[in-house]
C-alpha positions as CSV (number, residue, x, y, z in Angstrom):
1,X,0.0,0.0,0.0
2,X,1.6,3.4,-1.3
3,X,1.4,6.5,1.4
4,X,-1.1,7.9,-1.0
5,X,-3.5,5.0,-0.8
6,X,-3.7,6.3,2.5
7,X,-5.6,9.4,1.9
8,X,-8.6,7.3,0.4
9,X,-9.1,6.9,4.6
10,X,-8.6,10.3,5.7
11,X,-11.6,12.6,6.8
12,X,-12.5,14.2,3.4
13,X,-11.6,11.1,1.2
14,X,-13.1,8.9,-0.6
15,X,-13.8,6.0,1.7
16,X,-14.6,9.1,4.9
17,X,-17.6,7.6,6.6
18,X,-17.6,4.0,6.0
19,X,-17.6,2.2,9.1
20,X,-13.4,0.7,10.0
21,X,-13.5,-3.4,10.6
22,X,-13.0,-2.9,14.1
23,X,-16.7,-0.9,14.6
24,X,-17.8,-3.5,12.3
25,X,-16.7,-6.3,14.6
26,X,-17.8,-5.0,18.0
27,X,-21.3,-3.9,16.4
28,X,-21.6,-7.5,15.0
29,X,-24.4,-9.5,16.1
30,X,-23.4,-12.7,18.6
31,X,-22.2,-15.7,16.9
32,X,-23.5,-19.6,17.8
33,X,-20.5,-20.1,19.9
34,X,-20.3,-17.1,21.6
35,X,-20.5,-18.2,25.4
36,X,-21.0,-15.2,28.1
37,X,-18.7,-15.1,31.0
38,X,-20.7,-15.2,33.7
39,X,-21.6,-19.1,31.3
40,X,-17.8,-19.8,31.0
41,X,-17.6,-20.0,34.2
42,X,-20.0,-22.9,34.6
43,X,-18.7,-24.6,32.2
44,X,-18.1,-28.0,33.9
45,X,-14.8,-29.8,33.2
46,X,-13.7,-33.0,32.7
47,X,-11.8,-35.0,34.9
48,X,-10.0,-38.2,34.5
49,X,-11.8,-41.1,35.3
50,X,-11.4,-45.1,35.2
51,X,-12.4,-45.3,32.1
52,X,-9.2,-44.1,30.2
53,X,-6.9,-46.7,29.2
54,X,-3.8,-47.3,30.8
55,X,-1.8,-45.7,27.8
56,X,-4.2,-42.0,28.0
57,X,-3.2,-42.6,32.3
58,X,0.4,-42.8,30.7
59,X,-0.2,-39.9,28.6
60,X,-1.6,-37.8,31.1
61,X,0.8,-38.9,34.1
62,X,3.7,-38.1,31.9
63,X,2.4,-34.5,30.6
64,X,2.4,-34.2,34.5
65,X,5.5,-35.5,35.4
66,X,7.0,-33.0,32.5
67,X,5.4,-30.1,33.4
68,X,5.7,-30.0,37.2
69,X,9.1,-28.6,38.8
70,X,8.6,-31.5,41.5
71,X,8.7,-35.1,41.3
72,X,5.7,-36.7,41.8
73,X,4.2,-40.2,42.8
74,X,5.3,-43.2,40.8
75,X,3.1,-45.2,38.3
76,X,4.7,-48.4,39.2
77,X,1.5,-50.4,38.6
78,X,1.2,-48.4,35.5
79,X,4.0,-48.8,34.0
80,X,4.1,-52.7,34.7
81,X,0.6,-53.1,32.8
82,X,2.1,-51.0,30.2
83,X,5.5,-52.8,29.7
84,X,3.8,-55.6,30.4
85,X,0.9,-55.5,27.4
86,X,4.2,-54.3,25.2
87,X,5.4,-57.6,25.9
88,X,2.6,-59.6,24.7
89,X,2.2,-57.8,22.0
90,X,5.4,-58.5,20.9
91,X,5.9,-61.5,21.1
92,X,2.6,-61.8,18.8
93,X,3.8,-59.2,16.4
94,X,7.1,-62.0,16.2
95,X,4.7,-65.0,15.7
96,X,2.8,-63.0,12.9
97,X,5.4,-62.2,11.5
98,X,7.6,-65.8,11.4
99,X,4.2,-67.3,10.0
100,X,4.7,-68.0,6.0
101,X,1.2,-67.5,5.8
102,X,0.8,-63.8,6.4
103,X,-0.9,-61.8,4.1
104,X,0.3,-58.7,2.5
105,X,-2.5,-56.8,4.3
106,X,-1.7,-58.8,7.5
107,X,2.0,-57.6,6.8
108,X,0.8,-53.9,6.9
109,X,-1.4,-54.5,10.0
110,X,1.8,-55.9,11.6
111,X,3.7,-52.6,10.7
112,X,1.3,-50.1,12.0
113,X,0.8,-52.1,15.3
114,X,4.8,-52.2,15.5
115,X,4.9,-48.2,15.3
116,X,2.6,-47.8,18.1
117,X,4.5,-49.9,19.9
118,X,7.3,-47.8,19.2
119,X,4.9,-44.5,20.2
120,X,4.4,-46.1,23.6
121,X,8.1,-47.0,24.4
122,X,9.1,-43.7,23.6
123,X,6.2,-42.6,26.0
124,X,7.2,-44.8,28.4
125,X,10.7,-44.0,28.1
126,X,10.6,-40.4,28.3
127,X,8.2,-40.8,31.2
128,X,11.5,-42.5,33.3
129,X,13.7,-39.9,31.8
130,X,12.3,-37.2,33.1
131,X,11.6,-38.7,36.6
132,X,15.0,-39.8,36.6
133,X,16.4,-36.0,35.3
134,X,14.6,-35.0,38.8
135,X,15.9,-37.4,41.1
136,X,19.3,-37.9,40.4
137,X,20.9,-39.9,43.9
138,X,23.9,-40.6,45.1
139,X,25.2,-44.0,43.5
140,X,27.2,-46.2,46.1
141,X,30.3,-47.4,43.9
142,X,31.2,-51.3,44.9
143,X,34.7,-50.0,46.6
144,X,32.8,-47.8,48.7
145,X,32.8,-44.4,47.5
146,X,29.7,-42.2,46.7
147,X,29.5,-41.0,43.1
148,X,27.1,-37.7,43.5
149,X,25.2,-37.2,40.1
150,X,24.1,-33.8,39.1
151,X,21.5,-32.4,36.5
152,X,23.0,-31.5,33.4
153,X,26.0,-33.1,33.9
154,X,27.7,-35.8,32.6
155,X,30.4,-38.1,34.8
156,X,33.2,-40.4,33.1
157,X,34.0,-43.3,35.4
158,X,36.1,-46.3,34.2
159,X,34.1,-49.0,33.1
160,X,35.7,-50.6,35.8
161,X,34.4,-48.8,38.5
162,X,30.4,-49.4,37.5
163,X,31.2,-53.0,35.7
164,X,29.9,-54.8,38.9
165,X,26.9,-52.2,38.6
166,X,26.4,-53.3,34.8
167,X,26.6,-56.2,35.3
168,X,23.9,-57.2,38.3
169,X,21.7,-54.2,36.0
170,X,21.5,-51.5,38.7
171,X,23.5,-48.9,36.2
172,X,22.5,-48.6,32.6
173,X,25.5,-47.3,30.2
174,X,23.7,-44.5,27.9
């Protein structure tokens, strides 16, 4: 738009009079989905209940987990019935897929049921992450000494220091 466009809007142009989108708008008559405040407030909202599956519980308990600045109570039960229906499925996804039989659609079925699998590791995983970026103990090294983890931080140990750790599975090497 040139500067002289411009003086179509002033007071003695052409356009002077007509009515500017923002009258329009707050002149314009309600909508369907207007809702009044004193109704907003009414407005009843809906909780969690038992009827979610354990993956939306997931969902929502790791949304938590990631947006408070505290740790909060474990899903331990969760998390089992979770890792524990991953399992099974599995181990059925491996059967499908070892039978000669499969069909081409079967084949595709297999896939997609695969990548939600995958969905709900990452879920899962990123669920223990972040608890685990929260609560970072003290590790007890098998010679005695105290290895103090800190948040953002990452400690180089000899292998031989945590290989006892490693290898009854209370460390993880990431």
């Amino acid at each position: 738009m040139d500067w002289d466009e411009y003086d179509l809007l002033a007071a003695d142009g052409p356009l002077a009079g007509r009515t500017s989108f923002i009258d329009r708008a707050r002149n314009a008559p309600p909508d369907d989905d207007d809702v009044a405040i004193s109704d907003a407030r009414n407005v009843a909202f809906t909780l969690p209940t038992d009827e979610d599956t354990p993956l939306q519980q997931l969902i929502r308990h790791w949304a938590n987990e990631r947006n408070s600045p505290d740790i909060l109570p474990a899903q331990e039960e969760l998390l089992v019935l979770v890792l524990d229906h991953i399992r099974r499925q599995s181990q059925t996804v491996q059967l499908l897929r070892e039978d000669a039989s499969t069909s081409e659609d079967e084949h595709v079925r297999i896939m997609l049921a695969q990548t939600e699998m995958e969905r709900v590791k990452f879920i899962v995983r990123s669920y223990v992450r972040t608890r685990h970026y929260k609560d970072c103990p003290r590790i007890r090294l098998p010679d005695g000494t105290a290895l103090e983890m800190r948040k953002d931080h990452i400690s180089l140990v000899p292998y031989e220091v945590v290989e006892q750790l490693v290898a009854r599975g209370e460390a993880e090497l990431v």
